[in-house]
N, C-alpha and C positions, 0 to 999 in steps of 0.2 A: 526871286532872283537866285541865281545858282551861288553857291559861295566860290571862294577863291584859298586855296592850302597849297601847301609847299611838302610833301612827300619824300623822300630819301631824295633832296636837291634838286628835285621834278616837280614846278610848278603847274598845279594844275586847276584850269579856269575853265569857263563856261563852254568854251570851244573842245578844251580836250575831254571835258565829261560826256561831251555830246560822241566823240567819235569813238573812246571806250563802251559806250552806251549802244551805236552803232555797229560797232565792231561785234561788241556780244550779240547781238540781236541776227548777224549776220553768219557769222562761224563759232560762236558759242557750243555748238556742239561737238566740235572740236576736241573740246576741254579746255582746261586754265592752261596748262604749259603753253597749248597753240596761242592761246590769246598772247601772253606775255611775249612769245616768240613774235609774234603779226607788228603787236607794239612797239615793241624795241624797235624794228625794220621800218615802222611809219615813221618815227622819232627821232631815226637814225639813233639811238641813244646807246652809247658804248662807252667800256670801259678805255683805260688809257692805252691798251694793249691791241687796243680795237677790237677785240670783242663784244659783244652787246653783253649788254649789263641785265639777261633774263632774271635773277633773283634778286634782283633792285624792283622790277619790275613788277617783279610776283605778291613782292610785299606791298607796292604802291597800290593794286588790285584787290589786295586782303584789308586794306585800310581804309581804303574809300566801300568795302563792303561793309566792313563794321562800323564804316558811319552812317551808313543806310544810302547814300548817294546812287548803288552799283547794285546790282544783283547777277553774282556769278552763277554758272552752271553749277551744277554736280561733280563731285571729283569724279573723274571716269575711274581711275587705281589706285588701289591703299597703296599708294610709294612712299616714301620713308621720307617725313619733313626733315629738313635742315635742324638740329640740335637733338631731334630724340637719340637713344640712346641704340647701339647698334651690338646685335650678335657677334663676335668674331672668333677668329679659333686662335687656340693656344698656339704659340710658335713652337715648333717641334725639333729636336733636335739643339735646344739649347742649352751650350754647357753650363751650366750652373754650379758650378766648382766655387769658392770662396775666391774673392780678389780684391787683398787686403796688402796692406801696407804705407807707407807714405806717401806720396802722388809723385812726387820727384822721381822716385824710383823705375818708375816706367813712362814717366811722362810724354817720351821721345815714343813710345809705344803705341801715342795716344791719338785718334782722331776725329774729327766731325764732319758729316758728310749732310748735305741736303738730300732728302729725300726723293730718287727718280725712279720712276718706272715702277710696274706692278709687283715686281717681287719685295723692293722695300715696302713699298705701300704695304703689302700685307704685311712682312714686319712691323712694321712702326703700330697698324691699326692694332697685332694680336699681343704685341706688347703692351699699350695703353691697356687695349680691354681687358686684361688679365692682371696688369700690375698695378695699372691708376686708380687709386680711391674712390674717382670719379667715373672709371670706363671709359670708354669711347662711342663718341658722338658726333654724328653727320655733322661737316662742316657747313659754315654757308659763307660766301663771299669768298676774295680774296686770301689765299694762305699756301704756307712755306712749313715744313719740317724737317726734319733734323733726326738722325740718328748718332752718338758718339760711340767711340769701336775701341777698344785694346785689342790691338792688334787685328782679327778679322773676327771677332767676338762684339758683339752691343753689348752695351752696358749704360744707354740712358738713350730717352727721348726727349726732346724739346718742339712745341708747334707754336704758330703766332700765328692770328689770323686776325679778324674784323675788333677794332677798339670798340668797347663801347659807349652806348648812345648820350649820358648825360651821370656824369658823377661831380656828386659837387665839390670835393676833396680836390680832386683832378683839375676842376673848371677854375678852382679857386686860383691852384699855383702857376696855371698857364696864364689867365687874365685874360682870355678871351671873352666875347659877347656872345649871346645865346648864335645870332646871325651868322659870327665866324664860325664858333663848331657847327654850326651846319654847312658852312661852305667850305672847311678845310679841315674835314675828320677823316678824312681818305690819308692825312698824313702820320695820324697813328694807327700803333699798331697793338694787338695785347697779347702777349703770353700765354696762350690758355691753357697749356698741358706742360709737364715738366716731371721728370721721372727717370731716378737713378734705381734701377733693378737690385733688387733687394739682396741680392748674394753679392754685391759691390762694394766694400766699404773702404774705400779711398779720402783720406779726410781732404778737404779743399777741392775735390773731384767736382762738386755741384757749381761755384762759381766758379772754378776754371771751364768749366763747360758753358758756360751763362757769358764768360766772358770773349771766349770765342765764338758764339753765335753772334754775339753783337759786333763785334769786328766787321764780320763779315753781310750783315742781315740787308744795310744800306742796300750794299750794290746785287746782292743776290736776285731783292724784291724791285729794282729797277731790271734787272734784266729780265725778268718772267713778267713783270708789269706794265711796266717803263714809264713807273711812278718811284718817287723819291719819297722818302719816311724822316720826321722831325724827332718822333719823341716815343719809345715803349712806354708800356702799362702793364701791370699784374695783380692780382688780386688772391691774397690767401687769409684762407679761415686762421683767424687768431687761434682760436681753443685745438688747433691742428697742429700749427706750426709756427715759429718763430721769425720765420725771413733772415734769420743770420747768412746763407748761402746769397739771398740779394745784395743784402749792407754790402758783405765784403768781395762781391761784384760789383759796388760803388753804384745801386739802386737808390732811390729817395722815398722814405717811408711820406706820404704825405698827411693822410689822417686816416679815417676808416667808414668803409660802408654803414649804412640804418639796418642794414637785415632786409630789406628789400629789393624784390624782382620787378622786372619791367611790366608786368604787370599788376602792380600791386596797386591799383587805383582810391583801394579804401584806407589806405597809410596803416595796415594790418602790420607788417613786419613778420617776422618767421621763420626768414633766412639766415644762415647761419653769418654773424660777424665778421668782417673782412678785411685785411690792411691792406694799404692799397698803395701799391710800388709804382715808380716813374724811373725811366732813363733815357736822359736827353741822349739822343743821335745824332744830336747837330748842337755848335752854343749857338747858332741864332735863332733854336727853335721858336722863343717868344717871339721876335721881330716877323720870322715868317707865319705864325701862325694868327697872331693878334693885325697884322697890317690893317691899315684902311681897306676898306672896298673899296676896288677900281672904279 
C-alpha cells in the first residue's frame, strides 16, 4: 500500500504518486523544471500572488525522490540550486570615503529603499558578495530587499526571505503545534542577510535601519504577495556578534541554535552556534498563528 506524507502543505497520497509517476514516465524527458512547471498547472497549486508555487514544487519532487517513492530524470543543466553560493562582481564606482559621525547628524539624509529592477539587483547581489561574511546566495522562495542610502550613496543591505523549517527556541515561544507550523509558516519571515558597508560607521545606523524596514516590511510583502506576515526571525553566530543592533531595535533574543543543519540527520552538530531573534509584526501574532484548525 502506498503511504500517505504531507510535503511543503501538499498532501500527497496514492492518487497523486500515481500521476507524478505518470507524469514522469510521460514527459520526464523534459527535465525536472518541466515536470514541476506540468505539476503545479495539474494542481492548480499557487502562491497567494497567483503564481504557481514551481519551487515548492521542485522540492516536493526531490523529497519523494530521496524516499525512494519517485525516480526523477537526469538534470538536463548544471543551473545553479537555490542557496549555493553565487559569483558576483564588485560594485564599481563606489564611493568609499569615511561616513562617520553621530546618526542624528544626517539622519534627514537618510533612506531605505526596496530593492527594484536590475540595476539595484546588481547592487544589492555585489554588495552582499563582496562585503557579507557569508557572500551571496541564490534565493529560494519568497523575498524582499533593501538597500539604505545617505543621500544617493548605499551604505547597507537588508534581505528577508523563506523562515525556517523547524527551530525549537522559536516553536517554543510561539506555542504552536508541529500541524500549525506547517499550516501557517508562510506568515514568517527571516532576516537572512544584513550588512552596514564597512567604511560606514554611524553609531545606532544598524537598528535605525532594522527599524525602518520593519515599519514598513508588512505592507511591502502584502503588496508583492498579497500575503500578510505575523512574526520576523534572525539568527546570528554568537562567537561573531553580539545582537546589540536587534535588542535596541526591540528584537527578542529567544534561546540559541544545537549547531545544526537541516540536514544533519545523525545529531553530528558542527555548525557554527546561533542566537536566535524574533519580532512580532503583529501583537496577535500568537492568537493568529496557534488558532484551532478550521
Amino acid at each position: 500500500m502506498e503511504p500517505e506524507l504531507t510535503v511543503r502543505r501538499r498532501r500527497i497520497g496514492p492518487e497523486e504518486l500515481a500521476l507524478i509517476r505518470q507524469l514522469i514516465a510521460q514527459e520526464g524527458e523534459h527535465g525536472r523544471t518541466h515536470l514541476s512547471n506540468r505539476l503545479c498547472e495539474l494542481w492548480d497549486w499557487r502562491q497567494a500572488n497567483g503564481r504557481f508555487r514551481q519551487i515548492a514544487c521542485r522540492e516536493v519532487l526531490r523529497r519523494l525522490q530521496a524516499k525512494g517513492l519517485v525516480q526523477l530524470p537526469p538534470i538536463l543543466a548544471g543551473g545553479r540550486r537555490a542557496g549555493d553560493r553565487k559569483a558576483v562582481s564588485r560594485p564599481e564606482g563606489l564611493d568609499q570615503g569615511p561616513l562617520s559621525g553621530p546618526l542624528p547628524r544626517v539622519q534627514d539624509q537618510l533612506a531605505l529603499q526596496r530593492v527594484q529592477g536590475r540595476e539595484q539587483s546588481r547592487l544589492f547581489q555585489g554588495l552582499i558578495g563582496t562585503y557579507h561574511y557569508l557572500g551571496y546566495q541564490q534565493p529560494t522562495g519568497a523575498q524582499l530587499k533593501y538597500l539604505g542610502y545617505h543621500q544617493d550613496r548605499p551604505i547597507g543591505c537588508l534581505s528577508f526571505g523563506p523562515a525556517a523549517w523547524q527551530v525549537g527556541a522559536r516553536d517554543r515561544f510561539i506555542g504552536w503545534s508541529s500541524a500549525q507550523r506547517v499550516e501557517r509558516l508562510e506568515w514568517l519571515v527571516n532576516n537572512d542577510r544584513f550588512l552596514i558597508l564597512p567604511w560606514v560607521q554611524l553609531p545606532q545606523l544598524a537598528s535605525w535601519l532594522l527599524s525602518q524596514c520593519l515599519r514598513r516590511l508588512r505592507s511591502d510583502w502584502q503588496q508583492v504577495y498579497q500575503h500578510d506576515l505575523a512574526l520576523a526571525e534572525t539568527f546570528i553566530e554568537q562567537d561573531r556578534f553580539g545582537g546589540r543592533s536587534y535588542a535596541a531595535a526591540n528584537w527578542i533574543c529567544v534561546g540559541q541554535t544545537q549547531g545544526r543543519g537541516r540536514n544533519d540527520r545523525l545529531f553530528q552538530g558542527g555548525l557554527p552556534i546561533k542566537t536566535i531573534w524574533l519580532y512580532p509584526l503583529r501583537r496577535d501574532f500568537r492568537p493568529l498563528l496557534c488558532a484551532p484548525e478550521p
